[in-house]
N, C-alpha and C positions, 0 to 999 in steps of 0.2 A: 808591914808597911804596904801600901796600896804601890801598885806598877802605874810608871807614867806611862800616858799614848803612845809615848814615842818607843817602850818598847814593847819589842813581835815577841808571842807565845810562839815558841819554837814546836813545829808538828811534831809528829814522832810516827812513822809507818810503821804498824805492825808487822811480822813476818809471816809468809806464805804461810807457814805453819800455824801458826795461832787463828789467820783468818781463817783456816779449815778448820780449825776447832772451834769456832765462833758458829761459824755455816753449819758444823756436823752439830752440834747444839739446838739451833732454831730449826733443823732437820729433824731432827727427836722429838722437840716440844710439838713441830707442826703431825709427824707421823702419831703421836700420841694422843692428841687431839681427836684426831678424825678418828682413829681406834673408838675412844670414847665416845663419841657420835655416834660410830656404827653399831656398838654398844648400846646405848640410848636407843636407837629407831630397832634394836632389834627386840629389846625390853619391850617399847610398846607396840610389837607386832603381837611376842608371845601375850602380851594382857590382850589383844584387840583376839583371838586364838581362845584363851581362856574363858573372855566374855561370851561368845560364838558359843562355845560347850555351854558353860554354865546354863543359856538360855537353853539351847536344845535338851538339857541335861531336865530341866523344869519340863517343859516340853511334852518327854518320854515322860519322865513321873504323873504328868496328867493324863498321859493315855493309857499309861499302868490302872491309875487307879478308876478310870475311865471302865476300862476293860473288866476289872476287880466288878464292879458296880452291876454293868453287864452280865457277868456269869452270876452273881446273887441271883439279878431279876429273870435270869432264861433256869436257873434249880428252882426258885421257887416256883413260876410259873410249870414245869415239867416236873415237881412233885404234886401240886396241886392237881394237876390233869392223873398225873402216872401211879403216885403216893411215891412212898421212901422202897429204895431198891436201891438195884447195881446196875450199871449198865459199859457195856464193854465197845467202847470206844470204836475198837477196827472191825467190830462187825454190825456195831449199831443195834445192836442186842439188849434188852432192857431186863432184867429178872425183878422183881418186885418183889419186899421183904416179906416171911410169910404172917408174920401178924398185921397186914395191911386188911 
């Protein structure tokens, strides 16, 4: 049956109690939240971290093989001049093979 106008919905106050439990609730969902957030911006720090490397990571690989390229062209050019040998690095010593 439908309530006439004339009658009041009677309130009903919660207890001190409950409304902390209400508050400590919307306290959890709100600290949970922001957790998650801080989570999120830290996610895309380490990817903005990752992408940083990666490109540098590309970077190094081209001045590897940059460098690789380089030492072909400075053996071939210093066999051509020297022919095939040995040569000792820390005194800059060249021995040349004896079938040269």
């Amino acid at each position: 049956m439908a309530k006439k106008e004339s009658e009041k919905v009677e309130t009903i106050k919660f207890t001190e109690e409950e409304i902390q439990s209400l508050n400590n609730l919307s306290d959890t969902y709100r600290a949970v939240q922001n957790e998650l957030g801080a989570i999120e911006v830290r996610k895309l720090q380490l990817n903005q971290q990752l992408d940083a490397l990666d490109r540098r990571k590309v970077e190094i690989e081209t001045a590897y093989t940059t460098n690789q390229q380089t030492e072909q062209e400075l053996s071939k050019s210093l066999t051509e001049k020297y022919g095939a040998g040995n040569l000792n690095p820390e005194t800059g010593e060249f021995t040349p093979n004896e079938n040269n």
